[in-house]
ROROFI-642368 format. One record per residue (C-alpha): x, y negated, z negated; residue in three letters. Coordinates in Angstrom, 2 decimals. Layout:
% residues N
- X  Y  Z  ALA
...
//
This chain:
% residues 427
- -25.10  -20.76  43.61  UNK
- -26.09  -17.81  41.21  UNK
- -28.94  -18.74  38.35  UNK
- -27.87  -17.90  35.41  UNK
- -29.72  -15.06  33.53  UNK
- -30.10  -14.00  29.99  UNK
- -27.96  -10.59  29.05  UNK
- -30.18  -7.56  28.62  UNK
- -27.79  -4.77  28.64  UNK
- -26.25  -4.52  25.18  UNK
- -25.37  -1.29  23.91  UNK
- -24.78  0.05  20.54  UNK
- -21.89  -0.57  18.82  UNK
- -22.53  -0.24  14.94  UNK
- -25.65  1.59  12.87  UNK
- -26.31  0.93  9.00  UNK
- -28.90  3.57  7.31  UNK
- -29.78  2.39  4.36  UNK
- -32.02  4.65  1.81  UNK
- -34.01  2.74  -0.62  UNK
- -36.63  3.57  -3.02  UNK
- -40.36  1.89  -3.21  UNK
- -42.16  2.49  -6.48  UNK
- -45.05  4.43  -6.16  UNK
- -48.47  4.64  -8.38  UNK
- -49.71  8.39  -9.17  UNK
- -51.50  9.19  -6.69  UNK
- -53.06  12.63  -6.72  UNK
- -53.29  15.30  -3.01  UNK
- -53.94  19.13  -2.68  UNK
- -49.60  19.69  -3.61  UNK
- -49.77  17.44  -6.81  UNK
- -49.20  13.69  -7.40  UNK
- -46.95  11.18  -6.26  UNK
- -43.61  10.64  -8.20  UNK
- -42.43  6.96  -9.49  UNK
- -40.73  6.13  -6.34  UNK
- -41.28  6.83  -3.12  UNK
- -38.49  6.98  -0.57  UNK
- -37.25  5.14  2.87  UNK
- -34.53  4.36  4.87  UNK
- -33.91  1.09  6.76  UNK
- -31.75  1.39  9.85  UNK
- -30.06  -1.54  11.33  UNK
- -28.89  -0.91  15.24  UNK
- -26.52  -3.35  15.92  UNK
- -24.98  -4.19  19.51  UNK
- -22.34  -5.56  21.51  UNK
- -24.84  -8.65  22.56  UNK
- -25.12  -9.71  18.90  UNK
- -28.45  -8.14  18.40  UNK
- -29.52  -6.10  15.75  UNK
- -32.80  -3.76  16.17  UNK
- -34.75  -2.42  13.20  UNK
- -36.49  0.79  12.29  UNK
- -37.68  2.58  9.46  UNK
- -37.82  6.55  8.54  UNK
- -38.17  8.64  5.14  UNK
- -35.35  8.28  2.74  UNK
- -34.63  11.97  1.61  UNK
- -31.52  13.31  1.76  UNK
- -31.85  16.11  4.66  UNK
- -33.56  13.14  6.91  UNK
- -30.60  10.85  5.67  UNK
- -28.17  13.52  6.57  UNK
- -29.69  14.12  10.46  UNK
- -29.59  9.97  10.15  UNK
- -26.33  9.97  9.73  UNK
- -24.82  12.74  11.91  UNK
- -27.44  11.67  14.82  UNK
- -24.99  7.60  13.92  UNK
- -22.14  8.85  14.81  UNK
- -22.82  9.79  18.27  UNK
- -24.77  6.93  19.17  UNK
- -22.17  4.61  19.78  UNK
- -21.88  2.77  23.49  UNK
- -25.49  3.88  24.27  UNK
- -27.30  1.42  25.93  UNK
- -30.49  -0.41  24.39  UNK
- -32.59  0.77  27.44  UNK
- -31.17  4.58  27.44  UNK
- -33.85  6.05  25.68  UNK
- -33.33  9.42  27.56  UNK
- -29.59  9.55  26.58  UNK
- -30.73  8.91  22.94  UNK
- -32.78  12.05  23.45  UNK
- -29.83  13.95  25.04  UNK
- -27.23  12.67  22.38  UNK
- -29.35  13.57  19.18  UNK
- -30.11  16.92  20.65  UNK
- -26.24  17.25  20.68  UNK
- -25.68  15.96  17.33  UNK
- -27.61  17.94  15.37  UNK
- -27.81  21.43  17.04  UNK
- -29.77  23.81  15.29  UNK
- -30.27  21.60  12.53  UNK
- -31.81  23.38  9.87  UNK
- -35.52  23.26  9.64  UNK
- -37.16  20.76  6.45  UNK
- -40.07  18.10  6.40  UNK
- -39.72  15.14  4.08  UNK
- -43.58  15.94  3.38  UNK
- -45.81  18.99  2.82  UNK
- -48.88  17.20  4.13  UNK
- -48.13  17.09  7.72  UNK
- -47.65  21.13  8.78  UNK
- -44.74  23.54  8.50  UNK
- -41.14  22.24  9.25  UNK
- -39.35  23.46  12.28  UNK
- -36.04  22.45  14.27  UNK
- -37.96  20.97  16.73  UNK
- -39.85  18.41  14.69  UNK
- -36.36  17.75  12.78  UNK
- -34.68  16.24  16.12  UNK
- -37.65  14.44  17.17  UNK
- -38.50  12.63  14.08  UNK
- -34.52  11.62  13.94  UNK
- -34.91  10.44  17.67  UNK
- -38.29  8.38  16.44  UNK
- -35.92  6.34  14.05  UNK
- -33.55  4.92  16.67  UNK
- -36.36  4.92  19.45  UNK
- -38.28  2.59  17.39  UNK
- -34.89  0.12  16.73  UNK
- -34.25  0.33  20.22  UNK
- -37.45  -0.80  21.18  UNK
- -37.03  -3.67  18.64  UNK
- -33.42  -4.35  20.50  UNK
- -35.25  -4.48  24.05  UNK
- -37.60  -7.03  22.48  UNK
- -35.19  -9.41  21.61  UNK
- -33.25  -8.83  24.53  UNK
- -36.18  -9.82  26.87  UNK
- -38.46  -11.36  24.69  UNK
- -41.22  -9.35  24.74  UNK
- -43.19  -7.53  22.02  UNK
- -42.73  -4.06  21.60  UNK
- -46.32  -3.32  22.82  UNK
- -45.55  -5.15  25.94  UNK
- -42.74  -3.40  26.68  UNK
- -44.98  -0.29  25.98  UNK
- -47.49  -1.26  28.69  UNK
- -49.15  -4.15  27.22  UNK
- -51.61  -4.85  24.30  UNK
- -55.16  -3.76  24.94  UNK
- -55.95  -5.44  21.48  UNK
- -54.70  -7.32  19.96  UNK
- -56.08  -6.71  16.32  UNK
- -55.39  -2.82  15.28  UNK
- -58.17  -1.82  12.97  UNK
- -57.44  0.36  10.17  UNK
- -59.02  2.17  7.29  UNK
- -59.21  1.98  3.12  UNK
- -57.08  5.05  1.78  UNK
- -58.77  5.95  -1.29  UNK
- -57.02  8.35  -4.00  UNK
- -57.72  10.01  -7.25  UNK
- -55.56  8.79  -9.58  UNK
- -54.35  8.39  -13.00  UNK
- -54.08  5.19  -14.74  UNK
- -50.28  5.10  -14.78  UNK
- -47.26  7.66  -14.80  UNK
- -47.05  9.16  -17.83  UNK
- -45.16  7.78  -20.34  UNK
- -45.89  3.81  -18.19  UNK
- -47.70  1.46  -18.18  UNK
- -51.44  1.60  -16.43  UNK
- -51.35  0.09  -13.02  UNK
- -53.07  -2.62  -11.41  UNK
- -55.86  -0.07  -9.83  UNK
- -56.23  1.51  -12.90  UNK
- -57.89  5.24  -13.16  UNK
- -59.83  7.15  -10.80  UNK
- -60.55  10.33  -11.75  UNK
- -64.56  10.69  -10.48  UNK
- -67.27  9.07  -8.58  UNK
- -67.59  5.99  -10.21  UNK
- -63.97  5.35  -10.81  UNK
- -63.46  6.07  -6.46  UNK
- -66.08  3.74  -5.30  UNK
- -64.62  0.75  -7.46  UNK
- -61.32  1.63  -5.85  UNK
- -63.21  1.45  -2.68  UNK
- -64.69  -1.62  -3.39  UNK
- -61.58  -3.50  -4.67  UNK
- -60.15  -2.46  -1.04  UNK
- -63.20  -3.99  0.82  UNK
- -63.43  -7.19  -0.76  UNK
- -59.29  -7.53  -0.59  UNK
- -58.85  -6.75  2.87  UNK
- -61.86  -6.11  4.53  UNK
- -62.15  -2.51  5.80  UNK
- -64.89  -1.50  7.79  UNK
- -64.11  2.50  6.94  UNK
- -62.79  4.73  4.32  UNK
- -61.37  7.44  3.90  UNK
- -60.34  10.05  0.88  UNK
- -57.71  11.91  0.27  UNK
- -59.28  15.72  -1.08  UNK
- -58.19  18.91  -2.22  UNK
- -58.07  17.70  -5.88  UNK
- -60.93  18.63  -7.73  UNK
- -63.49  21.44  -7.02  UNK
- -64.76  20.47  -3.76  UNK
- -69.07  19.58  -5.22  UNK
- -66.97  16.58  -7.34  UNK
- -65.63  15.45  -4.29  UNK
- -68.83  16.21  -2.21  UNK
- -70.34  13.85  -5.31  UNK
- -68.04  11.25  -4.51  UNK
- -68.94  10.72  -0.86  UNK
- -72.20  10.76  -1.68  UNK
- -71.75  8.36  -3.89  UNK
- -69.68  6.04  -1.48  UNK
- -72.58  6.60  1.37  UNK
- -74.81  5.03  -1.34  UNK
- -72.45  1.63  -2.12  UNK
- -71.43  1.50  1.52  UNK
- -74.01  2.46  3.76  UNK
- -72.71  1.48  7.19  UNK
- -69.18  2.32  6.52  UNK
- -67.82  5.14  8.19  UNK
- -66.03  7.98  5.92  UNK
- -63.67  10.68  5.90  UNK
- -62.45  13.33  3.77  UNK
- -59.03  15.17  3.73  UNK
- -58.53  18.27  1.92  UNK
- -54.98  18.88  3.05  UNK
- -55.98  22.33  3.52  UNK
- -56.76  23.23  0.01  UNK
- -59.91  24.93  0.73  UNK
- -60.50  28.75  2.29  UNK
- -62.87  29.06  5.21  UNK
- -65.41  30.09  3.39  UNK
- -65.25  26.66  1.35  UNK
- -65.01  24.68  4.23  UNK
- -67.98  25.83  5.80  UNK
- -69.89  25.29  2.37  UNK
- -68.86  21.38  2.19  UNK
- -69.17  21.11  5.98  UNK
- -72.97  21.77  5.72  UNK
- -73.44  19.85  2.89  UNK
- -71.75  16.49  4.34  UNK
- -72.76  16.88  8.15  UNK
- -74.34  13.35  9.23  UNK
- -72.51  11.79  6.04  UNK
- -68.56  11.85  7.35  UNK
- -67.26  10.40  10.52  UNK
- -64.96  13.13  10.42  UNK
- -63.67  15.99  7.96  UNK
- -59.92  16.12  8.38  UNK
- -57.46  19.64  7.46  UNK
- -60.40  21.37  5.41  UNK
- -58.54  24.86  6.08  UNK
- -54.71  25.62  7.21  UNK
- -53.66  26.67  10.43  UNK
- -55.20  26.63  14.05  UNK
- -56.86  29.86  13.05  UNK
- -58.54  28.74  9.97  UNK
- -59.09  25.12  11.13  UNK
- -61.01  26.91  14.79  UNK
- -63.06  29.17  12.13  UNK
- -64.65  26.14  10.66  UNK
- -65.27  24.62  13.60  UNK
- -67.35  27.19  14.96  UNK
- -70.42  26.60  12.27  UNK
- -70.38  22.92  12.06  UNK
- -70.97  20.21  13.95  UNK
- -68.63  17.92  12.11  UNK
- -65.93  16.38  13.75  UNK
- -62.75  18.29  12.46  UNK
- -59.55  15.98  12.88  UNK
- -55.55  17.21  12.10  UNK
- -52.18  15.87  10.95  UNK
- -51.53  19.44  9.75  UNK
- -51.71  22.47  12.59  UNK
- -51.20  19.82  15.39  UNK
- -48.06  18.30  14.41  UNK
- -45.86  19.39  17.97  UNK
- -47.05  19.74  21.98  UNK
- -46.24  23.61  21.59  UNK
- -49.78  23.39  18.97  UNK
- -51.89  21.79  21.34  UNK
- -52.46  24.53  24.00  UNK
- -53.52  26.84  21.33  UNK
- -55.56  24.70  19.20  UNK
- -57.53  23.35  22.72  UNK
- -58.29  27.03  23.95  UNK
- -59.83  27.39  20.39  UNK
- -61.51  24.85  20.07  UNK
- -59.77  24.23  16.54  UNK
- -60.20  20.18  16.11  UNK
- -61.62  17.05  18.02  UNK
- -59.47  14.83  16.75  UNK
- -55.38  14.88  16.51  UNK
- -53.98  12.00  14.16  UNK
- -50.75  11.03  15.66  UNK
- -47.27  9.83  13.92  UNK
- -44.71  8.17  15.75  UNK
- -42.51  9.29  12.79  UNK
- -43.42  13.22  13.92  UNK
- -44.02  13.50  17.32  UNK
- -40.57  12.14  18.36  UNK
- -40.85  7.96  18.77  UNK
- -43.68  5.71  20.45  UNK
- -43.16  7.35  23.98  UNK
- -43.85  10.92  22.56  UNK
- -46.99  9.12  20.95  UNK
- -48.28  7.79  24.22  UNK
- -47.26  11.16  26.01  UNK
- -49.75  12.34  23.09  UNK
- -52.49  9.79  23.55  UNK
- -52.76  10.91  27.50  UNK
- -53.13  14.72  26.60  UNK
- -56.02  14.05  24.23  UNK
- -57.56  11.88  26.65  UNK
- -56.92  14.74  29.29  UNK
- -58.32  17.28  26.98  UNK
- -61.39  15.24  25.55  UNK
- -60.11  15.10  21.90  UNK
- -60.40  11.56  20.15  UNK
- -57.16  9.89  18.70  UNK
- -56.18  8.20  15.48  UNK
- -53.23  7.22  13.09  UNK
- -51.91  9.58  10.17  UNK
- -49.71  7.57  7.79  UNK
- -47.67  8.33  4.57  UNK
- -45.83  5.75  2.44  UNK
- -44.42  2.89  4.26  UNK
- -43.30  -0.24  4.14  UNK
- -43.50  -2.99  6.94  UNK
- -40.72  -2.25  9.37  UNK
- -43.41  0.81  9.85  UNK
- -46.48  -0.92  9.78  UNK
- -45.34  -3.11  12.75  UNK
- -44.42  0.09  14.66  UNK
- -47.31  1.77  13.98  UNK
- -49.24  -1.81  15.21  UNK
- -47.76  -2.30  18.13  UNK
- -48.52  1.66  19.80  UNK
- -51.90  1.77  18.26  UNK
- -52.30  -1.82  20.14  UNK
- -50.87  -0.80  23.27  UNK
- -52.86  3.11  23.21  UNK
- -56.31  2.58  25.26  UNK
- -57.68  5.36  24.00  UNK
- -57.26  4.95  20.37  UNK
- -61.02  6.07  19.16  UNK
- -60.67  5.75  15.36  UNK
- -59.21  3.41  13.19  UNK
- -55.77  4.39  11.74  UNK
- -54.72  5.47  8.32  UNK
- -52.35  3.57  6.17  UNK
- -50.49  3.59  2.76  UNK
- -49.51  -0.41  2.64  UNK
- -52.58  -1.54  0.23  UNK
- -50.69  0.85  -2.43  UNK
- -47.08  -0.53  -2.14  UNK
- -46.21  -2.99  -4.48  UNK
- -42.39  -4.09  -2.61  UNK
- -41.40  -4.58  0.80  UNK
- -38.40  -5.26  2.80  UNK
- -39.36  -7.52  5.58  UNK
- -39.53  -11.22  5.10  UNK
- -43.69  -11.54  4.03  UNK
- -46.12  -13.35  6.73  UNK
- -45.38  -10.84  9.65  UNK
- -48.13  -9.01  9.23  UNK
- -50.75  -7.83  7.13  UNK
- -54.05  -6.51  6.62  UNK
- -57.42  -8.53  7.00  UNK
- -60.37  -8.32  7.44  UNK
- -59.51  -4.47  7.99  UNK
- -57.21  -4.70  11.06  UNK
- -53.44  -5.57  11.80  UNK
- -52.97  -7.96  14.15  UNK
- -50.06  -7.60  16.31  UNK
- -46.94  -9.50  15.22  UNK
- -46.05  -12.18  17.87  UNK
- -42.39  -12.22  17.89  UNK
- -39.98  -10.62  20.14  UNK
- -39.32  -6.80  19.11  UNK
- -41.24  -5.43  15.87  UNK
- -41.99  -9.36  15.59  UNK
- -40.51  -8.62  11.97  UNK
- -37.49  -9.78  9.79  UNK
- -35.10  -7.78  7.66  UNK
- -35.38  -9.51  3.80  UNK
- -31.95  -8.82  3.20  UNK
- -32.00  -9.25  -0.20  UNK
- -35.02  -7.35  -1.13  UNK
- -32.97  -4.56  0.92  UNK
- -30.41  -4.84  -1.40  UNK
- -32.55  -4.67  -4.75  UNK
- -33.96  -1.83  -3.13  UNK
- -31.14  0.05  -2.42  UNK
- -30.07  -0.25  -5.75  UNK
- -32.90  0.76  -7.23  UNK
- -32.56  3.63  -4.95  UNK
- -29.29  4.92  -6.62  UNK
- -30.82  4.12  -10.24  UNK
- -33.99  5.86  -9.75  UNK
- -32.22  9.78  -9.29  UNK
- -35.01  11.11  -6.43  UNK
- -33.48  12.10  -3.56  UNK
- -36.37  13.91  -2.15  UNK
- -40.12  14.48  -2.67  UNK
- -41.71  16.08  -5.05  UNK
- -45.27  15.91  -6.19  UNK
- -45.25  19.48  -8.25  UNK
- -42.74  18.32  -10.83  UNK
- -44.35  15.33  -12.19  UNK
- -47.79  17.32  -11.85  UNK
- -46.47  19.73  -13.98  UNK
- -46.40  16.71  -16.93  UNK
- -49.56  16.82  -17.57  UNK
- -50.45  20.79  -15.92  UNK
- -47.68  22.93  -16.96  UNK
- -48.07  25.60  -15.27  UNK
- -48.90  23.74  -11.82  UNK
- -47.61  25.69  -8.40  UNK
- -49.23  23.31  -6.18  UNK
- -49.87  26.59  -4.09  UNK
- -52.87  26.36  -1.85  UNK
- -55.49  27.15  -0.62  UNK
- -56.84  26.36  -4.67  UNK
- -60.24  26.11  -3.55  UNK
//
């Protein structure tokens, strides 16, 4: 007699992307602020078996577009085919025309358009071979070698409010003072043992002031800077000096593998990138010159969370620590993100993350969250997460209320500095 066994081998039959928009404080980077809303998609996998895997992506329209057109041809694919969801995107969208949802992570490119389309359904079917088997998507990646992630405080300069709103709950900061009581509000919320801030906003000595001034209110917590390339060489070498034995790391001072190698050659600083290593094709280059130490990794980028690990074993080959770049995201993310950081041995700094500034969320709340300045790793089946169906809704809406259909931090910058470019290197 045959013991029965549970089904495993569902395959697609149905996928929902739904865009939805987050609001957003104004938050200020090297290109300009942050508009009102910021915006995601949601994408619901559904299969023959009854199951339905989650993921989430960015919500512009020339990601929704590859979304949609990458749908289509997804249908009848099984849950554990993740090479024939490689082959079938590939198909779908051709030479699909270049574009990054984000000027912060490097130049666009065809390449990095397919894989961070195959990253959305990746991560969903990943989610779907959870709840097929059980298992957590970090099991199914190799197992957890922690089980709490650790991540870090994301500080910004920021206005008060958007102009023409109200002033947010965080209020403005705009100097040193006003960044360290951000900082501190972060630590005594959720507990992070380091911090970082995001640069390339005011003339480098203010922001050289400020980390100074959060050495002096947090003395064993480890710090980072990122420019977003918004300073020359010449710059970079100037605040290098100056902050050498003060940051754990200084990340994207100068653009490109050329400039970023430059800088590295007079300092002693750890230089880590989200910017000119952002594909495999930059690493051979940026290793033979000895550009950065450190590559921050995106599952969102780099093609999914098997790209990631392919990642994670390269810098280990090559010597070069590993951490976690983030941008605005929600929790469908956030448990992604969580479960590859806890299944990557070699993960040697804790990882960025945007979810202390978001003020809604889609998934069901208790999941997971940030304390005592780590994640710890969901314990359901899958993501571990649950689709709040009607938040998705509200958020949808306000989605087709709010008008943005893709990002843009020059055009709000340009209320209050007219004649902003966002053009850089500024400094």
């Amino acid at each position: 007699m045959s013991t029965p066994t549970t089904r495993t081998d569902a395959t697609i039959t149905d996928i929902t992307v739904t865009p939805i928009a987050v609001q957003d404080p104004p938050l200020l980077n090297s290109v300009g602020v942050h508009q009102s809303y910021a915006l995601r998609a949601i994408l619901q996998v559904r299969t023959d078996a009854g199951l339905v895997g989650l993921s989430e992506a960015y919500g512009d329209d020339p990601t929704l577009d590859r979304l949609n057109r990458a749908s289509a041809a997804l249908a009848g694919l099984s849950i554990w085919d993740l090479n024939g969801l490689n082959r079938r995107v590939a198909v779908a969208l051709g030479e699909v025309a270049p574009d990054s949802p984000t000027e912060l992570a490097g130049a666009p490119s065809v390449a990095k358009a397919i894989a961070s389309t195959v990253s959305a359904f990746e991560v969903a079917l990943y989610d779907l071979q959870g709840k097929a088997t059980g298992l957590r998507v970090c099991d199914l990646l190799g197992g957890a070698v922690r089980e709490e992630v650790p991540f870090s405080a994301y500080l910004f300069y920021k206005w008060a409010g958007h102009p023409g709103a109200e002033p947010d709950s965080f209020g403005e900061a705009l100097d040193p003072d006003g960044i360290v009581a951000q900082a501190r509000r972060l630590v005594d919320r959720y507990g992070f043992g380091s911090l970082k801030l995001k640069g390339g906003v005011f003339p480098p000595e203010e922001e050289i002031a400020a980390i100074r001034a959060l050495r002096d209110a947090f003395p064993g917590h480890p710090l980072r800077l990122d420019p977003n390339a918004n300073w020359t060489v010449e710059t970079s070498h100037r605040v290098a000096e100056q902050l050498s034995g003060v940051l754990e790391y200084l990340e994207d001072p100068a653009g490109g593998i050329d400039g970023m190698a430059q800088v590295a050659a007079r300092t002693d600083l750890p230089l880590a990138t989200n910017m000119c290593v952002t594909t495999f094709d930059d690493i051979p280059p940026a290793v033979a010159a000895g550009a950065v130490r450190i590559v921050l990794s995106d599952h969102h980028f780099w093609g999914g969370l098997r790209a990631s690990q392919k990642l994670a074993g390269i810098c280990e080959t090559f010597g070069l620590g590993l951490s976690m770049h983030s941008n605005t995201h929600l929790g469908v993310s956030l448990a992604a993100m969580t479960h590859l950081a806890a299944a990557t041995s070699n993960l040697t700094y804790a990882c960025d993350t945007h979810s202390v500034w978001q003020v809604e969320e889609v998934i069901e709340p208790g999941a997971i969250a940030v304390r005592d300045g780590a994640v710890r790793v969901p314990p359901g089946p899958g993501l571990g997460v649950t689709l709040d169906e009607d938040s998705l809704a509200r958020l949808h809406e306000q989605y087709l209320r709010c008008g943005i259909r893709r990002r843009d931090d020059i055009t709000p910058m340009r209320a209050v500095h007219p004649d902003w470019t966002g053009a850089r290197p500024r400094f």
